[in-house]
N, C-alpha and C positions, 0 to 999 in steps of 0.2 A: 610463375615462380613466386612462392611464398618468403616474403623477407620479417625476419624477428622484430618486435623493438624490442629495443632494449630497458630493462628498469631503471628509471631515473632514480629512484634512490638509490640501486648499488653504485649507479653510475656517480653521482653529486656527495655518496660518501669514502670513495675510494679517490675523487677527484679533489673535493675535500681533506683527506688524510695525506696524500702527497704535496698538497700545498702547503701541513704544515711541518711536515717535515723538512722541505724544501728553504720555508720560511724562517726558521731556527738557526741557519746559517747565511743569511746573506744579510747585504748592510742596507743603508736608507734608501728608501724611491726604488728600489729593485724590483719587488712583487706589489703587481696590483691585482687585486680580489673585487668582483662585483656582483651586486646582486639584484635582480631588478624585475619590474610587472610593467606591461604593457598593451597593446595593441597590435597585432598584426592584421594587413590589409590588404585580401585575398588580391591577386594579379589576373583569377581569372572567373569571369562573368558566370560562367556556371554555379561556380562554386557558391559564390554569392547569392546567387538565388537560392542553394538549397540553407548551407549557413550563414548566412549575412553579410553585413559591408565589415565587419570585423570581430575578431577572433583573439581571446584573452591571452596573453605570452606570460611565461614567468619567463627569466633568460639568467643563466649564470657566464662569468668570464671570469679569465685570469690570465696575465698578461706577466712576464718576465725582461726586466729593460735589458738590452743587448748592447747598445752606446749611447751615451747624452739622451736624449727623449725618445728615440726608437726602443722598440717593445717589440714582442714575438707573443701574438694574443694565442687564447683557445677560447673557443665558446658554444654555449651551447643553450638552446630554447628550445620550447614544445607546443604545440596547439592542439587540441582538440577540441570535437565540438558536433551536437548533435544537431540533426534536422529533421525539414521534411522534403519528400520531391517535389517540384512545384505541382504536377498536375495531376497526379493519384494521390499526393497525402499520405507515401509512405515514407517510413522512420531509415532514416541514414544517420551516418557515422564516418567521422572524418579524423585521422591521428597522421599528423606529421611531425619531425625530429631534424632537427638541423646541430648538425655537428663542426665546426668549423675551424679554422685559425689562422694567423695572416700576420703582416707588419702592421704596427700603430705607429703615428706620431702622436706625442700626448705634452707638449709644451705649458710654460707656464705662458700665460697672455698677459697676470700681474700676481701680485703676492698671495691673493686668494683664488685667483680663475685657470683654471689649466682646460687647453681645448684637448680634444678627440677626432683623430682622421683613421681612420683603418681600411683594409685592404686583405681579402682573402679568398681564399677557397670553401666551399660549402659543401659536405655530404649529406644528402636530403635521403630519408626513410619515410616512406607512406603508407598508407591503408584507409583505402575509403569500402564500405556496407553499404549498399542498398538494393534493393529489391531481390534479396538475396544472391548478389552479385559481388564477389570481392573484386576487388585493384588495388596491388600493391605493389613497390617496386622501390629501387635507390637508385639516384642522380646525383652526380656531381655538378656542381656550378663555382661561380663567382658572387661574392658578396660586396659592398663597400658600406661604411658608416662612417657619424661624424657624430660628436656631442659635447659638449659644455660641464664642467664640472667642479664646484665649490670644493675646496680645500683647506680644511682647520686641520692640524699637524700631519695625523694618520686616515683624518675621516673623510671621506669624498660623499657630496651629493650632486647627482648629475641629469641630464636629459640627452639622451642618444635617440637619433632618429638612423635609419639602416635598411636596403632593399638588398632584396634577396630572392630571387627567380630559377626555376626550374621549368623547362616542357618534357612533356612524355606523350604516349599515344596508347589508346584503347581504343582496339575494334575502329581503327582507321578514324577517332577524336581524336584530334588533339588538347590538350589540359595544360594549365599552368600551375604549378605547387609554389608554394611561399606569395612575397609581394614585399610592399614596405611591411615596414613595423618603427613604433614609437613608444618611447618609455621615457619612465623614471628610475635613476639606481642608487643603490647608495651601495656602496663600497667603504674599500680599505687601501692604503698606501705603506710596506714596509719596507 
């Protein structure tokens, strides 16, 4: 079963264009906006040997407060990344998509420090190339993260750390898709 990805740019300007729409009418601390580069860190041993112990993230979120510091997140990261197979030395290719969204709590800790706890759901889209072999497929999972983040009026700088796991099976393997992942973001609070 052949599954799409989707384009991340129609995706992150249409996602984009509803946030500011969205954002035009509501009042302080309501919408949070993030944007951030990272690291993800594969969950499973294969995959590390063909692309490595990790794997470049960009990640977008946006997050809407529901009551006092409870949020109602969306988010979304991507990996890709090329290789080799360990023992022929042939050229592979690896694209995964995580789509997700969940509850945050996002409290202030003091005048400048607000933390990050979240909780969600994960839809995982893959597609791995090699040896002229496709696999690709979609999972649902579970996510959790936590992160730290500096606050001057509307601006946020922060560090989120966050795992996120999928298994699936090929020709009676089984594979693990996502892992951890660690970043930097900076954001917006309106």
């Amino acid at each position: 079963m052949k599954s799409k990805i989707i384009s991340t740019k129609k995706f992150l300007f249409f996602l984009l264009l509803g946030t500011l729409i969205m954002a035009s009418s509501l009042s302080a601390e309501t919408l949070l906006l993030t944007f951030g580069a990272g690291y993800l860190f594969p969950a499973d041993s294969g995959y590390k040997e063909v692309y490595g112990n990790r794997v470049m993230v960009p990640e977008f979120k946006i997050g809407l407060r529901l009551y006092r510091d409870f949020y109602l997140y969306g988010n979304f990261f991507y990996a890709s990344k090329k290789g080799m197979t360990p023992e022929l030395q042939e050229p592979a290719s690896s694209k995964q998509q995580f789509f997700g969204g969940g509850l945050a709590y996002f409290p202030y800790l003091n005048k400048h420090l607000k933390a990050y706890l979240g909780a969600g759901v994960v839809a995982v889209t893959y597609k791995e190339e090699a040896m002229e072999i496709m696999v690709s497929g979609n999972k649902l999972t579970f996510s959790v993260e936590g992160g730290l983040y500096l606050k001057e009026k509307f601006l946020l700088l922060g560090i989120n750390a966050a795992y996120c796991a999928a298994s699936a099976t090929y020709e009676a393997v089984n594979f693990k898709i996502g892992g951890s992942r660690a970043a930097v973001l900076l954001g917006f609070v309106f």
